[in-house]
C-alpha positions in Angstrom: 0.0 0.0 0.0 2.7 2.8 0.7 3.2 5.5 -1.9 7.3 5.2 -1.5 9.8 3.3 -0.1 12.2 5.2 2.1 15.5 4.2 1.7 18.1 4.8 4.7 22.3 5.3 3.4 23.8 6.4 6.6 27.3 5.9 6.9 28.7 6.0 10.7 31.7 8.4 11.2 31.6 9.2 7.5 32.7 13.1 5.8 32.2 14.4 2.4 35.7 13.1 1.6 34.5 10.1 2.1 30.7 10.1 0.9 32.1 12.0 -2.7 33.7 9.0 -3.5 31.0 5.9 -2.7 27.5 8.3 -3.7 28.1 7.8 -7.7 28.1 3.8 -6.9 24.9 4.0 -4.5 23.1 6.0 -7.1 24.1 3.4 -10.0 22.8 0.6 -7.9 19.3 2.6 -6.6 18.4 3.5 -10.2 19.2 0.7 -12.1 15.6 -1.1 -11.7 12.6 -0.4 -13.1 12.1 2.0 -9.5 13.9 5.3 -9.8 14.9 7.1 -6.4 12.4 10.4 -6.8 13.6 12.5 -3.9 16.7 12.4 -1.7 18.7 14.4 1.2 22.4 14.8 1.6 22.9 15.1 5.0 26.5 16.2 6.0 29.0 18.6 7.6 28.7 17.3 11.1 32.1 15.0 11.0 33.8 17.7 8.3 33.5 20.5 11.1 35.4 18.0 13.6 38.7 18.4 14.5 39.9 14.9 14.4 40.9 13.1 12.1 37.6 13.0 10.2 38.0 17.0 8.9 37.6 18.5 6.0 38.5 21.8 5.6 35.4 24.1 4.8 36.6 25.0 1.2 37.4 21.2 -0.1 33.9 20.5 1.9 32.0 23.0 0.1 33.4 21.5 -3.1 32.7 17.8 -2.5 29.1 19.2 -1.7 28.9 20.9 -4.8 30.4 17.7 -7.0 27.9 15.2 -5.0 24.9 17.2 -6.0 25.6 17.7 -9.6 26.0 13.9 -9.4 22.5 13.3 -7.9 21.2 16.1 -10.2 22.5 14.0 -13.1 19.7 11.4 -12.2 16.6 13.8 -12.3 16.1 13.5 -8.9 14.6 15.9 -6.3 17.2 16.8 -3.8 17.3 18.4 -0.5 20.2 19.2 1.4 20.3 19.7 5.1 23.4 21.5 6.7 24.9 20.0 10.4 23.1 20.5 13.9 24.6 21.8 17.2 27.2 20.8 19.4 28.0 20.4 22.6 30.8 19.2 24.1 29.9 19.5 27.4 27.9 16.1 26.8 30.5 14.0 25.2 30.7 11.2 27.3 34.1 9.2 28.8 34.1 7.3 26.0 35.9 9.4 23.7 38.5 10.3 26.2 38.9 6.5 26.1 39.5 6.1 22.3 42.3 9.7 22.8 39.7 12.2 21.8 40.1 14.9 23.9 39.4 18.7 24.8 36.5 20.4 22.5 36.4 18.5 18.9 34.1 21.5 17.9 31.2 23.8 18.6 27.7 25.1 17.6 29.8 28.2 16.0 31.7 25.7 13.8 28.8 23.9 12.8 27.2 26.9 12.0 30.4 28.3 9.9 29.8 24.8 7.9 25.9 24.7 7.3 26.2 28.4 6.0 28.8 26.9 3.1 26.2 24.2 2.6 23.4 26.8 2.3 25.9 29.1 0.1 25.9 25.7 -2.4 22.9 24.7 -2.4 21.6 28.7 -3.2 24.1 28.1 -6.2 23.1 24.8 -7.2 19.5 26.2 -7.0 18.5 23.4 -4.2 16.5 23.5 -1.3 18.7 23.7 2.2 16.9 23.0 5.4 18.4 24.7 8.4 19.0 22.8 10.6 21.3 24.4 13.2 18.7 27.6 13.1 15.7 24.8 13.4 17.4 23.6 16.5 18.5 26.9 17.9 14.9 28.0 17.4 13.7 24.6 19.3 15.8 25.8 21.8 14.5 29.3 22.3 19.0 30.0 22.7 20.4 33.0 21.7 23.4 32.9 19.3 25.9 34.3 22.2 24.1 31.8 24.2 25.5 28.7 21.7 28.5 30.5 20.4 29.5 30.5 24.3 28.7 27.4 25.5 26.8 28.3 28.3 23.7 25.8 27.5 23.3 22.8 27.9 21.8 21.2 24.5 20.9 17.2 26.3 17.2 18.4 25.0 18.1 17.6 21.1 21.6 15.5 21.6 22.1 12.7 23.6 26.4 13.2 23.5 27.0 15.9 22.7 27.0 15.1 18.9 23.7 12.4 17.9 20.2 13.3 18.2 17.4 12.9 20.7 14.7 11.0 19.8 12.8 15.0 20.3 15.5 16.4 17.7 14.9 13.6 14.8 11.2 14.5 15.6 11.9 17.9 14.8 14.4 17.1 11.8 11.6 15.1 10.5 8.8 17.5 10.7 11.4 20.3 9.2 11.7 17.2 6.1 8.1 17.5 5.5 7.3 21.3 5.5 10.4 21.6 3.0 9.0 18.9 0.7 5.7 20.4 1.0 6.9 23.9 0.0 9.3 22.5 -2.5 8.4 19.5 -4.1 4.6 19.4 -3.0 4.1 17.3 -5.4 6.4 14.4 -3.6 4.3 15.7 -0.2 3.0 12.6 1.3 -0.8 14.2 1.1 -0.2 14.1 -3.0 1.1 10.8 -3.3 -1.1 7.9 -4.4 -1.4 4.5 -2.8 0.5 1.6 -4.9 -2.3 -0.9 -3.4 -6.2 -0.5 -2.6 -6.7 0.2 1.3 -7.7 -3.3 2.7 -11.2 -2.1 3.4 -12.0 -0.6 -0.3 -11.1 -4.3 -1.6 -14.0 -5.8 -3.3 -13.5 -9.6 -2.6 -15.9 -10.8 -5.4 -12.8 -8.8 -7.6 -10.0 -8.5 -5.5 -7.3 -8.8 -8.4 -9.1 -5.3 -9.7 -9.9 -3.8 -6.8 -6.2 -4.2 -5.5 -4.4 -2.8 -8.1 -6.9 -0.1 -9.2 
């Protein structure tokens, strides 16, 4: 019966570095049935902005963002892309101290220096961008010293400092929606039709009909 199937490419600890290189082979392999993906979000920045070993510095990040969505543009498909949350490292737990991670690995003002290059690509590409760090900061009701300083504690939308509440993909989620609906309304779950009849509109003197009508 659903209109879509939603498709979920996360890669754990992953950058734009990183994501530049495998996206052309996960967009061969989603479009190569008779199903073509119709919408799709890049989702990245978080792990570029860190100051491990997992950077990228924000011009070669704004140009792997800019080569990754002329590659999914090269497919017709709708795209959306979403720049990085907040930080805080006043959450990140003993386990990174464990594995040598230590002292601040960034900060709401660096994520916010990296989603405004995401936003500055997408406005050139001529794709949506969904705020994120102002949806949060709004979510919040924070001021900008207020998360440029540190002197909040963020545990409402990120559980360590860095991954997201179960209230912030909530939020992330309901952002999605009112994008697509504004965007691509017609990819807006309300305009989407059913593959399959609803189980009570199935005639079962003609259910072969009735299902697929």
């Amino acid at each position: 019966m659903r209109k879509l199937d939603v498709l979920n490419r996360g890669f754990s600890g992953y950058n734009t570095d990183n994501c530049k290189i495998i996206l052309p082979k996960i967009l061969e392999v989603e479009n190569q049935g008779p199903s073509k993906v119709k919408l799709m979000t890049l989702f990245l920045g978080t792990n570029d902005a860190l100051s491990t070993v997992q950077h990228v510095p924000l011009s070669r990040y704004k140009a792997n963002l800019s080569s990754m969505i002329q590659e999914v543009l090269k497919y017709d498909i709708k795209l959306i892309l979403i720049g990085p949350g907040l930080h805080d490292p006043k959450l990140l737990p003993q386990g990174y101290a464990d594995n040598g991670i230590i002292g601040d690995i960034s900060s709401s003002l660096n994520n916010k220096t990296y989603s405004e290059a995401a936003k500055s690509v997408a406005e050139q590409h001529k794709v949506p961008f969904l705020d994120l760090w102002a949806a949060f900061q709004k979510k919040g009701g924070w001021s900008d010293e207020q998360l440029t300083q540190q002197s909040v504690l963020i545990d409402m939308l990120l559980s360590d400092g860095i991954h997201f509440t179960s209230e912030a993909y909530q939020l992330l989620y309901k952002e999605l929606i009112s994008a697509i609906e504004k965007e691509y309304p017609e990819l807006a779950p309300s305009n989407l039709k059913m593959k399959l009849a609803l189980w009570d509109t199935i005639d079962p003197a003609n259910m072969e009909k009735t299902i697929f009508n």
